[in-house]
C-alpha positions as CSV (number, residue, x, y, z in Angstrom):
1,X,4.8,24.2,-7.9
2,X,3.7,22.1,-10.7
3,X,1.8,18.8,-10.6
4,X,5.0,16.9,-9.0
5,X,4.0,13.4,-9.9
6,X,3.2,13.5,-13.6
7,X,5.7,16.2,-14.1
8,X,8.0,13.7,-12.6
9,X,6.7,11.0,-15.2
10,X,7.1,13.2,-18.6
11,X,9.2,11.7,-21.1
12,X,9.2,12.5,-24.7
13,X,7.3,9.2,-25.2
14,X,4.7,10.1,-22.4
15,X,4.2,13.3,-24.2
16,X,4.4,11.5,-27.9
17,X,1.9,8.5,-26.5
18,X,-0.6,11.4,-25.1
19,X,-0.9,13.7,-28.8
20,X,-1.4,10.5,-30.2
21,X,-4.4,9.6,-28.0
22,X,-5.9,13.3,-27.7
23,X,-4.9,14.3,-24.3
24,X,-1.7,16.0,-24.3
25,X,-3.4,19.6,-24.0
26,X,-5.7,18.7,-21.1
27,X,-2.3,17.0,-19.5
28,X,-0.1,20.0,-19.8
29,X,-3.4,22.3,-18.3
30,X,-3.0,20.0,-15.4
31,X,0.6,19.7,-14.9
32,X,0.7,23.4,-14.8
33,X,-2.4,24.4,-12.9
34,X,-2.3,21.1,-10.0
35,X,-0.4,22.3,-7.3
36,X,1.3,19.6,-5.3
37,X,4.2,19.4,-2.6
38,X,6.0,16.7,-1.0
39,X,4.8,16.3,2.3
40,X,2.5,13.3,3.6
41,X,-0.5,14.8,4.9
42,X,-3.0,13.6,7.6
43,X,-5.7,12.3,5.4
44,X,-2.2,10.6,3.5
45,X,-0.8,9.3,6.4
46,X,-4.1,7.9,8.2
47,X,-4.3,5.8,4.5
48,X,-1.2,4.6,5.0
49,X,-1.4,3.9,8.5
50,X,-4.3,1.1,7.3
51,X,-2.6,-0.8,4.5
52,X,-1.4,-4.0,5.7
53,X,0.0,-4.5,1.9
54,X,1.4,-2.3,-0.6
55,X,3.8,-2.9,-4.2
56,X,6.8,-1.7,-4.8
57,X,8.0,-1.1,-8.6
58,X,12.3,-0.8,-8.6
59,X,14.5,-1.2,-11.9
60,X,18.1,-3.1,-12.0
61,X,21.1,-2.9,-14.5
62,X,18.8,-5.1,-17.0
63,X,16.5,-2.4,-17.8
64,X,13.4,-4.3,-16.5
65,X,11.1,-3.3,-13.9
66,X,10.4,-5.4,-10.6
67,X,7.2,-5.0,-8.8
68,X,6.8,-6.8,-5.8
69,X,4.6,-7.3,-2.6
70,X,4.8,-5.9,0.6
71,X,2.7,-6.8,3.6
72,X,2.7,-6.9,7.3
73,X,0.4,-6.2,10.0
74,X,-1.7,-2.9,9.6
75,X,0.7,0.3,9.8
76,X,3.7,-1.5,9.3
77,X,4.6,1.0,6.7
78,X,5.9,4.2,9.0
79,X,5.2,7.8,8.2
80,X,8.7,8.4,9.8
81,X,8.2,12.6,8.9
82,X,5.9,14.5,6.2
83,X,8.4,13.4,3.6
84,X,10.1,10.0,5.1
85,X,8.6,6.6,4.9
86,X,10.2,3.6,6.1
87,X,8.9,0.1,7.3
88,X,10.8,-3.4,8.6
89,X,12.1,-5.2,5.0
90,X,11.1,-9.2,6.8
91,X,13.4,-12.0,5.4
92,X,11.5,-13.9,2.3
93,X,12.1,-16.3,-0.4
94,X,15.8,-14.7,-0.8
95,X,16.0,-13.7,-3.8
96,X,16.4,-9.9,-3.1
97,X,15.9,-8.8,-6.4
98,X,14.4,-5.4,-5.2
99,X,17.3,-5.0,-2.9
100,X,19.6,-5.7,-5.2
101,X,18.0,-3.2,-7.6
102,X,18.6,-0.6,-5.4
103,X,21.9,-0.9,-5.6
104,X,22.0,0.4,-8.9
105,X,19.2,2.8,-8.7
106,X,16.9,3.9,-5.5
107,X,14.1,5.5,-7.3
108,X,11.3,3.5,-6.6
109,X,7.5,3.5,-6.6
110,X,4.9,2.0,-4.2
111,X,1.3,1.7,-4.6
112,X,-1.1,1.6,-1.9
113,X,-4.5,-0.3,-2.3
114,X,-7.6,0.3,-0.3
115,X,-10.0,-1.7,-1.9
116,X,-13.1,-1.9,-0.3
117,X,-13.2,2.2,-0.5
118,X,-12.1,1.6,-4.2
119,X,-9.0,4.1,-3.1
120,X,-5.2,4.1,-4.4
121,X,-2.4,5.9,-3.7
122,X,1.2,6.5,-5.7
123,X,4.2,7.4,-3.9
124,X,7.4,8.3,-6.0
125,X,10.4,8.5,-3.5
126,X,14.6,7.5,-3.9
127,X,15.1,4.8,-1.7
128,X,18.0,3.8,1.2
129,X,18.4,0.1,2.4
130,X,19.9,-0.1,6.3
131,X,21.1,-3.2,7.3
132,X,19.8,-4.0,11.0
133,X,22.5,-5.7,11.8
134,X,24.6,-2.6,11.9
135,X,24.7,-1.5,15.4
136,X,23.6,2.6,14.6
137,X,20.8,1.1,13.1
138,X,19.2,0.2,16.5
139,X,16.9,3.4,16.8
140,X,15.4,3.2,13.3
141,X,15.1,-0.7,13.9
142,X,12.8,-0.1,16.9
143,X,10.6,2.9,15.0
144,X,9.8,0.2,12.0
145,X,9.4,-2.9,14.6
146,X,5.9,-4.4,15.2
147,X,6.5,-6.8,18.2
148,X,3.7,-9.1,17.9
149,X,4.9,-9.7,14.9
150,X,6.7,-12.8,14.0
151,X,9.1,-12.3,11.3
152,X,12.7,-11.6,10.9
153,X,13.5,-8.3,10.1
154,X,16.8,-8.2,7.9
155,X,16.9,-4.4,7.0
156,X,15.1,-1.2,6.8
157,X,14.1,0.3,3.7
158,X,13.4,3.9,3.8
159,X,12.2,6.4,0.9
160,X,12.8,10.0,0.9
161,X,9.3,11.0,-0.8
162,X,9.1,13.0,-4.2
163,X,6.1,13.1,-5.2
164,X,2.3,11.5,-4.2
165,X,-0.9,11.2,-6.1
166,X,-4.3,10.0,-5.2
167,X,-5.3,8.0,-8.4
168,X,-8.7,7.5,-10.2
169,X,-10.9,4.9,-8.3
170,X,-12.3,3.0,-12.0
171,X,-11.7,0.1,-12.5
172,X,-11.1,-1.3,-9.0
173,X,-12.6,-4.4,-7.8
174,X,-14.1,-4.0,-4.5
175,X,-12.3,-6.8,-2.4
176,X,-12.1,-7.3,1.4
177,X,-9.9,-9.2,3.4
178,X,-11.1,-11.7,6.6
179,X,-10.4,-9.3,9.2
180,X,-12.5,-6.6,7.2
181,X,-15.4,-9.5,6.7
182,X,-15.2,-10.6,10.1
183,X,-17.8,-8.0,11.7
184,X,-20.3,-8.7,9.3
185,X,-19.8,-12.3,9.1
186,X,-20.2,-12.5,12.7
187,X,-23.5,-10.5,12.7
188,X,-25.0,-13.2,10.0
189,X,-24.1,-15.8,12.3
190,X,-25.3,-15.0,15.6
191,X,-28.6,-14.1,13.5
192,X,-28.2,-17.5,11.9
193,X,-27.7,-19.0,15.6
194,X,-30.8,-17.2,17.1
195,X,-32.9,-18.1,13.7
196,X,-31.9,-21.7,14.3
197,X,-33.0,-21.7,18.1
198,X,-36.4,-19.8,17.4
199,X,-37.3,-22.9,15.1
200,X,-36.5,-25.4,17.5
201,X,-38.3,-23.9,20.1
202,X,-41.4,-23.3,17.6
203,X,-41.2,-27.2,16.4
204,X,-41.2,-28.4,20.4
205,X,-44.1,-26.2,21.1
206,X,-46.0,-28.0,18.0
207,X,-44.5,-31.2,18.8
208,X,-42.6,-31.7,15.7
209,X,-39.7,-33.4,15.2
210,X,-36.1,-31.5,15.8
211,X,-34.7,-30.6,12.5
């Protein structure tokens, strides 16, 4: 099988954009020669099973692509099977714009950020909205749900994957959120604390004043 991603993403422009910047041979050596399949694989799903965000890229009727946020707690995206993802769509601001896109079109595309590691990864998939009001959508309601989580959940959105691709790491910030900070953070400030103490104790011993 070819590479399924980018072979996924040729166009005549694609094509006419990469002669015109030098790399359309090296792209068709690696469309032809990168095998890839379908199916989320451990090191895939252990990624995903970490994000607590991801962005999801839909088109409407207008012609203009919508990228929006995603986010929950850790894992809240589902590896549901090697080639089904699905996660609990929480009521927002209302203006279901990607729903409504969907409507018209369910290819989508998410991108997954890990950006401490400096890692991405690109999902292409067609995607189905599940109301979970209806009452056969119990069961898939329950696989997506995080309990301790405190948000409404209005539907499921699941994506029947086509296609993944781990992307180049240039060019990405490291960043880290509070929970990843907190370890470290709280290692600095129980040295801090014991810092603080050994100069007390040294300034009563030579009868200083306490700082």
């Amino acid at each position: 099988m070819p590479y399924r991603y980018l072979n996924a993403l040729e166009t005549p422009s694609v094509e006419a954009a990469q002669r015109e910047y030098g790399s359309h041979t090296a792209m068709r050596r690696l469309i032809a020669g990168y095998d890839t399949g379908t199916e989320i694989g451990d090191d895939e799903a252990a990624f995903i099973a970490e994000r607590d965000t991801f962005y999801l890229g839909t088109v409407g009727e207008s012609g203009w692509p919508y990228v929006q946020h995603r986010g929950g707690p850790p894992g809240f995206l589902r590896v549901l099977s090697p080639t089904l993802l699905g996660w609990a769509d929480y009521r927002g601001n209302r203006q279901y714009v990607s729903v409504g896109n969907l409507g018209s079109s369910a290819k989508v595309s998410l991108l997954l950020m890990d950006y401490p590691l400096q890692r991405r990864l690109k999902i292409l998939g067609e995607a189905r909205v599940v109301d979970a009001r209806r009452p056969d959508a119990a069961d898939l309601v329950a696989l997506v749900s995080t309990p301790d989580y405190r948000a409404y959940i209005e539907r499921v959105i699941t994506v029947e994957v086509h296609a993944f691709d781990w992307n180049c790491p240039q060019h990405i910030t490291p960043r880290w959120t509070q929970d990843e900070l907190a370890p470290a953070l709280e290692k600095l400030q129980n040295e801090l604390a014991d810092l603080r103490e050994t100069n007390q104790r040294l300034r009563r011993e030579l009868g200083a004043p306490p700082a």
